[in-house]
N, C-alpha and C positions, 0 to 999 in steps of 0.2 A: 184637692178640691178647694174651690174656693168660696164654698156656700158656709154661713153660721148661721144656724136656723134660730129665729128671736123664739122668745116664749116657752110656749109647750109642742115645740115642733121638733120634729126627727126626721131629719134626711133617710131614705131606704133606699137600696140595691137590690133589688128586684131581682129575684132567680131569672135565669133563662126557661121560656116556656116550650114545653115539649114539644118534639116536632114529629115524632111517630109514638101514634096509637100504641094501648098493649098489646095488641095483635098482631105488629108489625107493618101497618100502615100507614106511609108517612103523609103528614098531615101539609096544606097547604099554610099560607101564613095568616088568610083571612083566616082558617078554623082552628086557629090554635086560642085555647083557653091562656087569658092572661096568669102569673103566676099572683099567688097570694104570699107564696112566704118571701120573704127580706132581710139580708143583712144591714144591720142598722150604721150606720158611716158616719155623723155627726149628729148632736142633738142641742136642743137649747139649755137654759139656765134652770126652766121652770115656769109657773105660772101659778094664779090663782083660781079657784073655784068656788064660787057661792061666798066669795072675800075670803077665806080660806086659801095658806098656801097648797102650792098642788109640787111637790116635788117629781121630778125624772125619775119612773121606775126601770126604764129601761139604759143601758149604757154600750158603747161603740164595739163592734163587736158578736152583739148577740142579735141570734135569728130568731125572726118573726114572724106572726100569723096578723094581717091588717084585712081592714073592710076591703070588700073587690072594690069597689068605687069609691075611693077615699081619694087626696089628695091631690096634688097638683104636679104632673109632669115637668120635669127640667133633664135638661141632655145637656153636658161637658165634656168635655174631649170623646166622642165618640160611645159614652155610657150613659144610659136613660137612668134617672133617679125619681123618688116619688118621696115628696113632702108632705109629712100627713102630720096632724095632732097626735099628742101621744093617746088620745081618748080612741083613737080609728086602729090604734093595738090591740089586737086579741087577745092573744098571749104570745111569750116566748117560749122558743122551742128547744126543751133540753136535748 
């Protein structure tokens, strides 16, 4: 990859979004619910809050729960990635 996210920003890998129901129903691609959780693949240095340092709680590696509408799209070699603030982090997922 050849992104460095400045700041308080975290590159994410997006799960792939399901494509059949529980039921067994396969879904088409408009009705498929984006996914929320993420593996995180780079992040920044850090940032401030309120003038306050704001350190990276999250690190490369660990899976994620972010806002559904967070972020900014970018695709690289054929993989969709989502740039979010670390603030658009829910939690991680042990």
């Amino acid at each position: 990859m050849r992104l460095k996210p400045l700041f308080d920003r975290v590159v994410l890998l997006p799960k792939k979004s399901e494509s059949e129901s529980k039921g067994g129903i396969i879904l088409p691609t408009a009705a498929q619910e984006k996914s929320q959780i993420a593996t995180v693949v780079a992040v920044g240095e850090g940032g401030t809050c309120d003038g306050k340092a704001a350190p990276i709680k999250v690190a490369v590696g660990d899976e994620v729960l972010y806002s559904k509408y967070a972020g900014v799209e970018y695709e690289e070699d054929g993989e969709k990635y989502v740039i979010v603030r670390q603030a658009d982090i829910l939690a991680i997922i042990k």
